[in-house]
VODRENFI-509388 format. One record per residue (C-alpha): residue in one letter; x, y, z. Coordinates in Angstrom, 3 decimals. Example, Ala and Ser with C-alpha at 12.3 -4.5 7.8 and 13.67 -1.06 7.14 Angstrom:
r lumdren: A; X: 12.300; Y: -4.500; Z: 7.800
r lumdren: S; X: 13.670; Y: -1.060; Z: 7.140
! end
This chain:
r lumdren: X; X: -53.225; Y: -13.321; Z: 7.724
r lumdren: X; X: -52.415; Y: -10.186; Z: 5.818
r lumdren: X; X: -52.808; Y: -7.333; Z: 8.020
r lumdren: X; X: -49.083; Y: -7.233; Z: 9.114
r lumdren: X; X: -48.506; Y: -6.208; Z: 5.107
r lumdren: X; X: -50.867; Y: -2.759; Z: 5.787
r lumdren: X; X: -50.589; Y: 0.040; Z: 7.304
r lumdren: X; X: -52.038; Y: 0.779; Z: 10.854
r lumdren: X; X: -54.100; Y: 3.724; Z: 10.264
r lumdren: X; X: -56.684; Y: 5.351; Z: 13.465
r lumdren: X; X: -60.261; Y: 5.060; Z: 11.725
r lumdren: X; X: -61.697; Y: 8.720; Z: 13.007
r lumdren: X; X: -63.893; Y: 9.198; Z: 9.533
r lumdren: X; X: -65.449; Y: 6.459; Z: 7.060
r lumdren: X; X: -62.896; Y: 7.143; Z: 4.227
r lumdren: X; X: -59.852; Y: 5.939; Z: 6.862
r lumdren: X; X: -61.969; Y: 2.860; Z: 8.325
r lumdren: X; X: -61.865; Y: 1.447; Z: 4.584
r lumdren: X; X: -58.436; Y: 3.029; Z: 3.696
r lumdren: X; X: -56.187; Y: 0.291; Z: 3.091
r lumdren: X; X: -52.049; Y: 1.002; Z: 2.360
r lumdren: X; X: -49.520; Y: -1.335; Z: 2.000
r lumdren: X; X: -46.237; Y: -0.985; Z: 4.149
r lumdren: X; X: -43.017; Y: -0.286; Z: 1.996
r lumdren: X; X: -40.584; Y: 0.801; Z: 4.600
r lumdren: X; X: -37.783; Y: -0.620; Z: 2.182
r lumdren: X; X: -38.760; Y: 2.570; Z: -0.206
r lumdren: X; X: -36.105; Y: 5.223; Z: -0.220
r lumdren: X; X: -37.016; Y: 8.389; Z: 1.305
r lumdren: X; X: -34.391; Y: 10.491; Z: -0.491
r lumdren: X; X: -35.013; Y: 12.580; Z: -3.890
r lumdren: X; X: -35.323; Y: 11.407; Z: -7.370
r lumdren: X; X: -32.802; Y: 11.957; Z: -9.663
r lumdren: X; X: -33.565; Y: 14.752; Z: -11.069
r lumdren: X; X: -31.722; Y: 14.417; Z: -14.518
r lumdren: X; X: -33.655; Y: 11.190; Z: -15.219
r lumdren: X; X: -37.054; Y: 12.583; Z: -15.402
r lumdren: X; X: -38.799; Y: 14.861; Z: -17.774
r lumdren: X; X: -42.492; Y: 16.953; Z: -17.225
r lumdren: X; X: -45.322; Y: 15.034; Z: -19.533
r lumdren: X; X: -48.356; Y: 16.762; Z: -21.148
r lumdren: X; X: -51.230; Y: 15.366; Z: -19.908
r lumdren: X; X: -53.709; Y: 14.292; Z: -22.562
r lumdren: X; X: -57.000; Y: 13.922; Z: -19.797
r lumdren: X; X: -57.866; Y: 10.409; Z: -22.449
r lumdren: X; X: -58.065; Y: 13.127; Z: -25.156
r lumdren: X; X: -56.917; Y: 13.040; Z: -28.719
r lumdren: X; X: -55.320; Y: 15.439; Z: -31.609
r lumdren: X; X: -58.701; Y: 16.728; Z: -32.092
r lumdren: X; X: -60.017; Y: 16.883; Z: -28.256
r lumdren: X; X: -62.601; Y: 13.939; Z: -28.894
r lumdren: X; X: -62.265; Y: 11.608; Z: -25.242
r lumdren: X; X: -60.954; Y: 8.623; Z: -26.833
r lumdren: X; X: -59.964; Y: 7.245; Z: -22.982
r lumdren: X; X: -63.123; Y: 7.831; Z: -20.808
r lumdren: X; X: -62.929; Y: 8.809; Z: -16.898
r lumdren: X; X: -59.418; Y: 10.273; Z: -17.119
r lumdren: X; X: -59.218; Y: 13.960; Z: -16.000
r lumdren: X; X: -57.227; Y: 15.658; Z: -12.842
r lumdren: X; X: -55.009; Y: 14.158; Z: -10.722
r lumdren: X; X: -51.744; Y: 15.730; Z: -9.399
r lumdren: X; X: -48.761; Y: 16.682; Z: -11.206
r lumdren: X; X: -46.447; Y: 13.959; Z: -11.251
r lumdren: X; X: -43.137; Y: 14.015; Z: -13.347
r lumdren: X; X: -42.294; Y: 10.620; Z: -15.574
r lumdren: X; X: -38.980; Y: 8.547; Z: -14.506
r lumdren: X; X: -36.871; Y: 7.514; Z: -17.450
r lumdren: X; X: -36.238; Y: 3.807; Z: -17.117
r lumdren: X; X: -33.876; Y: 1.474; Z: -19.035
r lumdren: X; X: -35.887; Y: -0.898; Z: -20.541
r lumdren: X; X: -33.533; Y: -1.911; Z: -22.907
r lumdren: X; X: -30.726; Y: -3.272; Z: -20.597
r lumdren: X; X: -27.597; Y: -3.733; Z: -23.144
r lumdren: X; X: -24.000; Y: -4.508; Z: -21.533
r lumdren: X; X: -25.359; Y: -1.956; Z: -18.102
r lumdren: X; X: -24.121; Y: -3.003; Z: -14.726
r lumdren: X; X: -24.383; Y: -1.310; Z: -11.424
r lumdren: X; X: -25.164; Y: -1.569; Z: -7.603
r lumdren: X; X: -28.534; Y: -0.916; Z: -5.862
r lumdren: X; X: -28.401; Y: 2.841; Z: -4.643
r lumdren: X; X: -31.864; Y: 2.734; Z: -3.975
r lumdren: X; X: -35.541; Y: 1.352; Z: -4.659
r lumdren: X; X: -38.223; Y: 3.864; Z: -5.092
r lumdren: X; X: -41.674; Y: 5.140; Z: -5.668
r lumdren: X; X: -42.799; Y: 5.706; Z: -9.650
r lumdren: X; X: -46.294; Y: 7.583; Z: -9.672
r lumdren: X; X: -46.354; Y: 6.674; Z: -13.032
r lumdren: X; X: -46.344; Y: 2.607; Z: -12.979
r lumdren: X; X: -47.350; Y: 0.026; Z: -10.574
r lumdren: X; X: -44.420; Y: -1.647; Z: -9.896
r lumdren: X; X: -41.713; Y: 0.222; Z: -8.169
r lumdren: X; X: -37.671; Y: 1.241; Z: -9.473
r lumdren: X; X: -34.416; Y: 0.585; Z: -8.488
r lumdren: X; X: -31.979; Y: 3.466; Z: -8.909
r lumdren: X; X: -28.648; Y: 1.658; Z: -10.396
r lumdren: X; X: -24.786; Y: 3.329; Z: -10.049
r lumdren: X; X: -22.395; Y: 1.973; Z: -13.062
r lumdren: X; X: -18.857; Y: 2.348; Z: -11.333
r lumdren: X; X: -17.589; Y: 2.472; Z: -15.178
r lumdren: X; X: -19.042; Y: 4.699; Z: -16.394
r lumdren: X; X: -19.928; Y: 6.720; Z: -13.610
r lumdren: X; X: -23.354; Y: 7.357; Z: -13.983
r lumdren: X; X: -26.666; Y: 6.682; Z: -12.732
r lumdren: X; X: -30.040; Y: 4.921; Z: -14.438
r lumdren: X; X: -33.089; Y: 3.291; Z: -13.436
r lumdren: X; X: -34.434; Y: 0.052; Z: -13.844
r lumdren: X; X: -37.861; Y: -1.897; Z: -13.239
r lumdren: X; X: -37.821; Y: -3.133; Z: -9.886
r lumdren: X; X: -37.851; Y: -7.252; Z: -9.146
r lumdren: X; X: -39.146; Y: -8.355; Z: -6.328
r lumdren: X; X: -36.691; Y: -9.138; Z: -3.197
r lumdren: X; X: -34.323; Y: -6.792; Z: -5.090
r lumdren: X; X: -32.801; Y: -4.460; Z: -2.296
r lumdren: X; X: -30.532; Y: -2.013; Z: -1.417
r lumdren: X; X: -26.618; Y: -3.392; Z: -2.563
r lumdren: X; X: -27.732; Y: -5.872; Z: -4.684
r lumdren: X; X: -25.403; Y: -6.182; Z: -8.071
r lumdren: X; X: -27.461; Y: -6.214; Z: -11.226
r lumdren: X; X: -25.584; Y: -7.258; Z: -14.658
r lumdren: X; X: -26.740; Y: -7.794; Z: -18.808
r lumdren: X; X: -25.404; Y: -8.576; Z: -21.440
r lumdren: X; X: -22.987; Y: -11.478; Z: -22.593
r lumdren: X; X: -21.730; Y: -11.312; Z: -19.014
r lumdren: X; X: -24.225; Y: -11.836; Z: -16.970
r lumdren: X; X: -25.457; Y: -14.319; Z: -14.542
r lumdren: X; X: -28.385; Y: -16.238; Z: -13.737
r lumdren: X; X: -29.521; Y: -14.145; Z: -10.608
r lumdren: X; X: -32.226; Y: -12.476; Z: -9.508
r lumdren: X; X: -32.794; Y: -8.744; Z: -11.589
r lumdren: X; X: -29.830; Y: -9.839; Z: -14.126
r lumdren: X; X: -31.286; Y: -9.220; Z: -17.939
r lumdren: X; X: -29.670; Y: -11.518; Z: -21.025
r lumdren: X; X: -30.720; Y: -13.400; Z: -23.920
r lumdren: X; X: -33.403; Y: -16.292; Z: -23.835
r lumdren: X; X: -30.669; Y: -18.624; Z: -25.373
r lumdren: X; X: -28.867; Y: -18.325; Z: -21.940
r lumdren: X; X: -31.720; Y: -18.654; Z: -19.843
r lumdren: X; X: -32.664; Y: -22.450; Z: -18.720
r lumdren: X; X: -35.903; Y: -23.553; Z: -18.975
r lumdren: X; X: -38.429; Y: -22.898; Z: -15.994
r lumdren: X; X: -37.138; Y: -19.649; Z: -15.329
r lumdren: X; X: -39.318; Y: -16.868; Z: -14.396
r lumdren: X; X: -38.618; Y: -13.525; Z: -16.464
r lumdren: X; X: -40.147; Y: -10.032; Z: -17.181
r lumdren: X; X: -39.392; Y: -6.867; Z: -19.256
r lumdren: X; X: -39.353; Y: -9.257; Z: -22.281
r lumdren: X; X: -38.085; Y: -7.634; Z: -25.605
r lumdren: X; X: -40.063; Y: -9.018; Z: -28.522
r lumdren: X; X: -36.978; Y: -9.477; Z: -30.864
r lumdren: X; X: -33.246; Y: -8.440; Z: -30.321
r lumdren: X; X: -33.023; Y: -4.794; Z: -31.024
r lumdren: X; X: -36.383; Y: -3.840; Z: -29.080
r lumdren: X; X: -37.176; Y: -2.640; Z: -25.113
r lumdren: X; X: -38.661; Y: -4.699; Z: -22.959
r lumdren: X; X: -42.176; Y: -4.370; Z: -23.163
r lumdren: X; X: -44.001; Y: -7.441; Z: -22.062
r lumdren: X; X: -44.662; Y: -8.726; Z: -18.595
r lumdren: X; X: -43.328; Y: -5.526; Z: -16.898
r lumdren: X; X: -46.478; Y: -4.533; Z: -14.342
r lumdren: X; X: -46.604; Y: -4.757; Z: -10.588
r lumdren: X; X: -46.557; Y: -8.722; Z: -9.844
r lumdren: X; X: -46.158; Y: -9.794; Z: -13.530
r lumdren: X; X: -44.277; Y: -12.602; Z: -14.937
r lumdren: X; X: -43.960; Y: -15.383; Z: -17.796
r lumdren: X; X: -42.122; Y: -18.167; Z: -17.560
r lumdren: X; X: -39.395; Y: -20.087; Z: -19.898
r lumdren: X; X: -41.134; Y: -23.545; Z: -21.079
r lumdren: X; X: -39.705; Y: -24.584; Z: -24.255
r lumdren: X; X: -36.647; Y: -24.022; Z: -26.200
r lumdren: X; X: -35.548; Y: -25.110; Z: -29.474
r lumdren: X; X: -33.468; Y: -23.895; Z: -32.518
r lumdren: X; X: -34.502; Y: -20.590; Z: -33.291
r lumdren: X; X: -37.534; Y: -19.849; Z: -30.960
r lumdren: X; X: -38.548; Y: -19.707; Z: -26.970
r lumdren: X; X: -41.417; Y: -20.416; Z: -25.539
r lumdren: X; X: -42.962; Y: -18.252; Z: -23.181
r lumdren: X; X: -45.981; Y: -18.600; Z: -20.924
r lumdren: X; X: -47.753; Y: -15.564; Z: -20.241
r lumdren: X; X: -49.564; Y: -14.692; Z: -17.111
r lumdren: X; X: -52.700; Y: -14.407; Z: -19.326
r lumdren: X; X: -52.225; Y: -18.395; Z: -20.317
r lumdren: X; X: -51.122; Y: -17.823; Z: -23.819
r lumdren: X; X: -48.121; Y: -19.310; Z: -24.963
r lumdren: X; X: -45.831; Y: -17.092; Z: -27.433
r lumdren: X; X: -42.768; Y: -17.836; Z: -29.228
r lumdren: X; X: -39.797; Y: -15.261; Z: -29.135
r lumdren: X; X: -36.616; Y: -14.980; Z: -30.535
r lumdren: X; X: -33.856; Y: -16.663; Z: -28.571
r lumdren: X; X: -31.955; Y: -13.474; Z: -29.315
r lumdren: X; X: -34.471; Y: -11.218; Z: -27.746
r lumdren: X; X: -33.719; Y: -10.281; Z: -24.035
r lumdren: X; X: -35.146; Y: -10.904; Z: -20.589
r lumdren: X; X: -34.552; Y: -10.238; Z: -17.255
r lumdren: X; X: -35.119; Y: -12.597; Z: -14.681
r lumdren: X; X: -37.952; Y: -12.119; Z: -11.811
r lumdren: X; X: -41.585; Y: -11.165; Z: -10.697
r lumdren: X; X: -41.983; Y: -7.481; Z: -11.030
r lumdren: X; X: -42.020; Y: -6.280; Z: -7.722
r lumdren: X; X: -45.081; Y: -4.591; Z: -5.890
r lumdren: X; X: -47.314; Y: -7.793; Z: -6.424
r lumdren: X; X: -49.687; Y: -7.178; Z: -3.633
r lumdren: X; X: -50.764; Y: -3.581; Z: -5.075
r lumdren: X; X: -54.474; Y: -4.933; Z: -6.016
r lumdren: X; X: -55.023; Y: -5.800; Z: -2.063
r lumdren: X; X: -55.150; Y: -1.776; Z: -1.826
r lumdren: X; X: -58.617; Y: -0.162; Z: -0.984
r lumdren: X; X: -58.171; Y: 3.556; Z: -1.562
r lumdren: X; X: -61.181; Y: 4.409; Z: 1.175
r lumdren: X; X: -62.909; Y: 7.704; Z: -0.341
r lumdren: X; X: -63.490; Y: 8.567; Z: -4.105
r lumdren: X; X: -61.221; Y: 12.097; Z: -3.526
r lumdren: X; X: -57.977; Y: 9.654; Z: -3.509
r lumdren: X; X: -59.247; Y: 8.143; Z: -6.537
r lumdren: X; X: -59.309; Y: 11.733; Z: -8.196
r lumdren: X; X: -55.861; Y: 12.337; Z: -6.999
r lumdren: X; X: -54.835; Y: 9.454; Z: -9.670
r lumdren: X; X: -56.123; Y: 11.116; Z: -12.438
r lumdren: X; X: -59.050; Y: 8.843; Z: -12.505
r lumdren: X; X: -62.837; Y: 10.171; Z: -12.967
r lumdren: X; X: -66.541; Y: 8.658; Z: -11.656
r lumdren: X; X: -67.541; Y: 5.445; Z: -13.739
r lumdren: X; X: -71.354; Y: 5.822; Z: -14.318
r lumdren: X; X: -73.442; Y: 2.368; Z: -14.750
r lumdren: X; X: -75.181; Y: 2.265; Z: -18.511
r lumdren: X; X: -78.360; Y: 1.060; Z: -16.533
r lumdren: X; X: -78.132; Y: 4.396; Z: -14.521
r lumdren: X; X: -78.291; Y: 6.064; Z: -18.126
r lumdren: X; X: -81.307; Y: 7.234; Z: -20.192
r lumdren: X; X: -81.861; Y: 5.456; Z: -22.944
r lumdren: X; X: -80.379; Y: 8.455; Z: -25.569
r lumdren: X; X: -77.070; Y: 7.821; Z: -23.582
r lumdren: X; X: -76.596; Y: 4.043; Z: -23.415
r lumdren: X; X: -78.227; Y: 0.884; Z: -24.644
r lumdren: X; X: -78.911; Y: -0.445; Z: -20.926
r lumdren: X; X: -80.512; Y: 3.181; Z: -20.354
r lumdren: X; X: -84.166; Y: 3.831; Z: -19.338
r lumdren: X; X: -86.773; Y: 1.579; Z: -17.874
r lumdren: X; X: -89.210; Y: 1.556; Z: -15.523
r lumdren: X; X: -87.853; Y: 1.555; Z: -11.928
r lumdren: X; X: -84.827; Y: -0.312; Z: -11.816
r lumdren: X; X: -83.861; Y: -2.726; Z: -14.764
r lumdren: X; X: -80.498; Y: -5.107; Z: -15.377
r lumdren: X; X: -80.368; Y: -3.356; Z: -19.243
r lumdren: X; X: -82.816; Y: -6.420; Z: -20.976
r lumdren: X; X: -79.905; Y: -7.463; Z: -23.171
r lumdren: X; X: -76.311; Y: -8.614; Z: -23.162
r lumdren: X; X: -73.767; Y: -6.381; Z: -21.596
r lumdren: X; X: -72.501; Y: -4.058; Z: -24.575
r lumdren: X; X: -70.943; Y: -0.558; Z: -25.036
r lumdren: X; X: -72.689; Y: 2.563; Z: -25.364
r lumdren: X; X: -71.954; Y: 2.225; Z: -29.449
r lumdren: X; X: -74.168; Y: -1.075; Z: -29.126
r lumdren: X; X: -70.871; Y: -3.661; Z: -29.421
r lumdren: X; X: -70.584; Y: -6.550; Z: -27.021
r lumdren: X; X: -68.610; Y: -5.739; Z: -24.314
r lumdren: X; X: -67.696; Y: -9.181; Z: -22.372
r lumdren: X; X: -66.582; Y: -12.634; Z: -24.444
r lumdren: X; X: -64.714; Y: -11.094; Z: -27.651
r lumdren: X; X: -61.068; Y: -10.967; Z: -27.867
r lumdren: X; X: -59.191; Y: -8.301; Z: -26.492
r lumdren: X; X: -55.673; Y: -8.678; Z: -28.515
r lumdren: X; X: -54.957; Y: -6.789; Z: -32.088
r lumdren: X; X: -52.056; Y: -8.502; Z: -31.929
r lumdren: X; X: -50.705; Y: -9.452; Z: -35.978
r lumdren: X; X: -47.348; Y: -11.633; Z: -34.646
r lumdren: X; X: -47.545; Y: -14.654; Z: -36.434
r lumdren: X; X: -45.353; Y: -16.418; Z: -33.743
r lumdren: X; X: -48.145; Y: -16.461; Z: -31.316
r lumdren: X; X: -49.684; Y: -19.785; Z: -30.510
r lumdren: X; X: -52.626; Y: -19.441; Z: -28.283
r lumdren: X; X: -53.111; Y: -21.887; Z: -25.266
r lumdren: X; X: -56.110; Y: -20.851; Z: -23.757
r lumdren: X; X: -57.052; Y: -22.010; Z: -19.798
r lumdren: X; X: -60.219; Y: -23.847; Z: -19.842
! end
């Protein structure tokens, strides 16, 4: 039912039988802006001290990082464009302000094209890729690039496919369902823009060969169990084992069942799916 969403590839070697791409033919094929990007240090999942605090991160190609508005106070514009960001998921839309004469880019909703009008602020509309307070957004609505109070970015719900929706409003707080299940209150001040990210069918990619993996700047993953037993808890064994004990880390913590979240917001009230 989904092939007519990949691309048609001729499998001559075993990488390109598996390869799967998705078709984007609505991508623009013209050149970034040039003055809204800036070179980044790579850090290969390395700290201050060059300890690997990020394992299996190491290569890739260059790639140069897109400045986005995440913020989205009183900008307007018209689609020029949506493109490819190495650097995210989801994809961008390159925006024109007839004001003030200038260009900017913004995350990408889906079924946002080419001449669409995107608004925020006090003046904006309920329509697709428009950002503006919770207070003005009705209940039900589907947002991302949620701010967590009034004078932050966006910075929830803003991967490929990614979303929360609007369930409950009252004086001073909204209600927001995340895609995770949890339910978090946020200002009614704090700003949203209104949408699935777009790019939602990005995890139906198979990359084909582990060399295209590499190009992303990601390394081998080696199994604990494949491990001796000075390297990792599962490590060792006769012949082949399943480790003998609950899945942990190599430092001997558990690894599947605790929470994930060092989040201190008091405003978060947890709703769990069962």
């Amino acid at each position: 039912m989904l092939e007519h969403i990949f691309k048609k590839t001729r499998p001559v070697t075993p990488s390109l039988r598996r390869l799967k791409l998705l078709q984007r033919p609505f991508l623009s094929k013209d050149k970034f802006l040039k003055l809204h990007t800036r070179g980044i240090q790579r850090s290969y999942g390395k700290n201050n001290f060059g300890r690997i605090t990020v394992k299996h991160r190491g290569g890739g190609h260059k790639r140069l990082y897109r400045k986005l508005d995440f913020t989205r106070r009183d900008t307007k514009g018209i689609v020029e464009a949506v493109e490819y960001d190495p650097f995210r998921t989801a994809f961008i839309a390159r925006l024109y302000d007839f004001d003030l004469k200038q260009h900017s880019y913004i995350l990408a909703p889906k079924n946002l094209f080419c001449g669409s009008f995107v608004n925020s602020g006090y003046s904006a509309d309920i329509q697709l890729g428009h950002s503006l307070s919770l207070e003005k957004i009705p209940v039900g609505s589907i947002v991302h690039n949620i701010a967590s109070t009034s004078n932050k970015k966006g910075q929830i719900a803003r991967a490929a496919g990614t979303f929360a929706q609007l369930i409950q409003k009252t004086r001073y707080y909204a209600r927001l369902r995340l895609m995770s299940g949890e339910q978090r209150l946020f200002p009614l001040n704090s700003s949203a823009t209104l949408g699935i990210v777009s790019n939602d069918n990005w995890k139906l990619l198979n990359l084909g060969k582990a060399g295209r993996n590499r190009w992303k700047n990601w390394r081998p993953y080696v199994r604990g169990v494949a491990m001796n037993p000075i390297d990792h808890p599962h490590g060792g064994g006769e012949g082949k084992t399943s480790g003998g004990q609950p899945s942990v880390t190599p430092w001997g913590k558990p690894t599947k069942g605790p929470k994930t979240s060092s989040s201190k917001n008091h405003l978060i009230v947890v709703s769990r799916k069962k």
